[in-house]
One Martini backbone bead per residue (centre of mass of N, CA, C, O) as a GRO file, in nm:
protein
  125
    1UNK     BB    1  -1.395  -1.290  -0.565
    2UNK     BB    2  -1.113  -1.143  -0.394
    3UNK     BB    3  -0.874  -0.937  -0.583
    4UNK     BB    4  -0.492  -0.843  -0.551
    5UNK     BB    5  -0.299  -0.695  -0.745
    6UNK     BB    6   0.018  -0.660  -0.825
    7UNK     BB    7   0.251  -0.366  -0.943
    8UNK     BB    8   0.607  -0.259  -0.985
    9UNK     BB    9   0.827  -0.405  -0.864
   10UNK     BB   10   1.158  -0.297  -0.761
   11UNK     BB   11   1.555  -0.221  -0.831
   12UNK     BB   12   1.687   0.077  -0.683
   13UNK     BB   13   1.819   0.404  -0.621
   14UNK     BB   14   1.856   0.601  -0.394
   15UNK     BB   15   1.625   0.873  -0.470
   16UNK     BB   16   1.419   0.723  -0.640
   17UNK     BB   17   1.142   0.619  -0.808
   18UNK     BB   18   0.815   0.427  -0.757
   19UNK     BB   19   0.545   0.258  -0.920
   20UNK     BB   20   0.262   0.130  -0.748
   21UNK     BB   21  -0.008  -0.159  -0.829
   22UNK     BB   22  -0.360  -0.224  -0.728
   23UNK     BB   23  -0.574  -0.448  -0.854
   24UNK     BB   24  -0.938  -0.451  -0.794
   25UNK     BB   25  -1.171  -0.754  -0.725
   26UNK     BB   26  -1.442  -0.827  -0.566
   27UNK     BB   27  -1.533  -0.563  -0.468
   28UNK     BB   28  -1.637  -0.247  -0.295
   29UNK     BB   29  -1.464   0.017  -0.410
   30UNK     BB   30  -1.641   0.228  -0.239
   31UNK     BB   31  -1.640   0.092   0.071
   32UNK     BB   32  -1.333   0.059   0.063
   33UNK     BB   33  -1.056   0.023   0.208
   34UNK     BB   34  -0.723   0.112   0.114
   35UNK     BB   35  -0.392  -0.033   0.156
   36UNK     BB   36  -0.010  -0.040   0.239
   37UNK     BB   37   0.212  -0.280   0.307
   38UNK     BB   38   0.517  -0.384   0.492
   39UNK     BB   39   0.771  -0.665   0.474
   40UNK     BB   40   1.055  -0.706   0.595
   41UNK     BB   41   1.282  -0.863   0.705
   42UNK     BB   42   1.249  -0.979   1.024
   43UNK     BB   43   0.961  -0.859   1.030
   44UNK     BB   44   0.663  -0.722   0.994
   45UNK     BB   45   0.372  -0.541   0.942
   46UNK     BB   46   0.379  -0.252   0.789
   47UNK     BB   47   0.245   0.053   0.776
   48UNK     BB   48   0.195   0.295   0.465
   49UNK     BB   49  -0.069   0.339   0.372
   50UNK     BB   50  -0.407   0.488   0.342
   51UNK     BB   51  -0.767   0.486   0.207
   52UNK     BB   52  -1.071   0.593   0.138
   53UNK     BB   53  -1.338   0.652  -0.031
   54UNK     BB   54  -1.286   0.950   0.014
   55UNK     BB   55  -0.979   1.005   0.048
   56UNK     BB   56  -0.860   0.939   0.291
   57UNK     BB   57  -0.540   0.978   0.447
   58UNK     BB   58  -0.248   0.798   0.537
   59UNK     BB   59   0.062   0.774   0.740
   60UNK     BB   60   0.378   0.672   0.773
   61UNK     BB   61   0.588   0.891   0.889
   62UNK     BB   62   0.825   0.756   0.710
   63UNK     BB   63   0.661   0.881   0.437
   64UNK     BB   64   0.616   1.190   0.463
   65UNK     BB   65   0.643   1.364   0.155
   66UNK     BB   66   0.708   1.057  -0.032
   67UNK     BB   67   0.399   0.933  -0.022
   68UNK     BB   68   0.141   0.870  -0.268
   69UNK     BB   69  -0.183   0.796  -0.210
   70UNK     BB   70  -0.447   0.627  -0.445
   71UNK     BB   71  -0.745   0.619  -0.651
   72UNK     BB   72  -0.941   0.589  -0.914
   73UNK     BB   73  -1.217   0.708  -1.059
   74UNK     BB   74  -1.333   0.387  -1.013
   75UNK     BB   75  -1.180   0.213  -0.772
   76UNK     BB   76  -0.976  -0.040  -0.883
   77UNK     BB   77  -0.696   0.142  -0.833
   78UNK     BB   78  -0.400   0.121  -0.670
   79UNK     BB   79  -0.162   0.362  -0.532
   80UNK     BB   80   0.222   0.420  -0.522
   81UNK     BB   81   0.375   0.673  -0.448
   82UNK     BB   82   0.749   0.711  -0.483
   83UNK     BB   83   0.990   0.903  -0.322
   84UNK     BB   84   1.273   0.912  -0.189
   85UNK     BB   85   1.419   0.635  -0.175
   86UNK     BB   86   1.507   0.407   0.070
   87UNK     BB   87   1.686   0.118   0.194
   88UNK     BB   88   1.426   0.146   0.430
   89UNK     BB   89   1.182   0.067   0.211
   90UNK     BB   90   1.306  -0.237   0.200
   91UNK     BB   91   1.013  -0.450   0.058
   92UNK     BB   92   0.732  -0.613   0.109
   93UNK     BB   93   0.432  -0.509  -0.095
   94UNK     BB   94   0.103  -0.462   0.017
   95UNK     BB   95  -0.199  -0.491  -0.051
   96UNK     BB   96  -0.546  -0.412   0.075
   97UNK     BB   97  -0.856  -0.459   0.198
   98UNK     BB   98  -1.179  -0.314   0.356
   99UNK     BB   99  -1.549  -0.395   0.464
  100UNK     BB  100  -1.465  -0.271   0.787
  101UNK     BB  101  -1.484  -0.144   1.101
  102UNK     BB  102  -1.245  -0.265   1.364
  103UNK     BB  103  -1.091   0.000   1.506
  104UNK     BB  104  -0.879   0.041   1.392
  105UNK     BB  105  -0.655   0.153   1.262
  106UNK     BB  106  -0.530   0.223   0.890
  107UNK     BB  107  -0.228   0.088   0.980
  108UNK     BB  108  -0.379  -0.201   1.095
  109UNK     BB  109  -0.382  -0.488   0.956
  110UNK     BB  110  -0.632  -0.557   1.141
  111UNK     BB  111  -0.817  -0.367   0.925
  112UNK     BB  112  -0.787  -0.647   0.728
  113UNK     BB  113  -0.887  -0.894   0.491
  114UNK     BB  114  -0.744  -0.833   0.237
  115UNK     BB  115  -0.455  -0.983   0.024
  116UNK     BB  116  -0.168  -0.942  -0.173
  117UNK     BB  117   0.124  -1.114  -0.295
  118UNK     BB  118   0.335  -0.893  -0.357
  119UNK     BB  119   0.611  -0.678  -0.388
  120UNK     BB  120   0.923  -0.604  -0.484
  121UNK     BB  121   1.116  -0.389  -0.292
  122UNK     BB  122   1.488  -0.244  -0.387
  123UNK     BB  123   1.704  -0.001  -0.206
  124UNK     BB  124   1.994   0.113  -0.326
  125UNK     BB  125   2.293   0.272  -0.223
   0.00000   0.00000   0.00000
């Protein structure tokens, strides 16, 4: 049974910090890539920062610079350090995970099997 649970969704003020993670179980966490993906009110789910299991990161563009994804080091916990938060950062963030290489970028939904029932991040200015 693969279960992904996330933690740490809260209400900050834009410019703060704030770590959200992700518990993953029943799963290979040394074979599986694992991604945070995030979607907005009446938008879809956009890609925000990817892991492979040798720990190759993605990001996307708009979060360069500002979050930080990792895993810890039996691989069972993933992490998104988020900085320098902004209004338009504001979505519920899922985790994922992937146990094969299905041709996508490793920031496209389709690139995953598995996913987190979501926590929501939300940014005031």
């Amino acid at each position: 049974q693969v279960q992904l649970v996330e933690f740490g969704g809260a209400s900050v003020q834009a410019g703060g910090p704030l770590r959200i993670s992700c518990l993953a179980s029943g799963i290979s966490s040394s074979n599986a890539h694992m991604g945070w993906f995030r979607q907005a009110s009446r938008k879809g789910r956009e890609g925000v920062a990817a892991i492979s299991p040798i720990r190759t990161t993605y990001y996307h563009d708009s979060v360069k610079g500002r979050f930080t994804i990792s895993r810890d080091n039996n691989q069972n916990t993933l992490w998104l350090q988020m900085t320098n938060l902004k209004p338009e950062d504001t979505a519920m963030y899922y985790c994922a995970a992937a146990v094969s290489n299905r041709g996508y970028s490793w920031l496209n939904p389709a690139s995953f099997s598995y996913w987190g029932q979501g926590t929501q991040v939300t940014v005031s200015s």
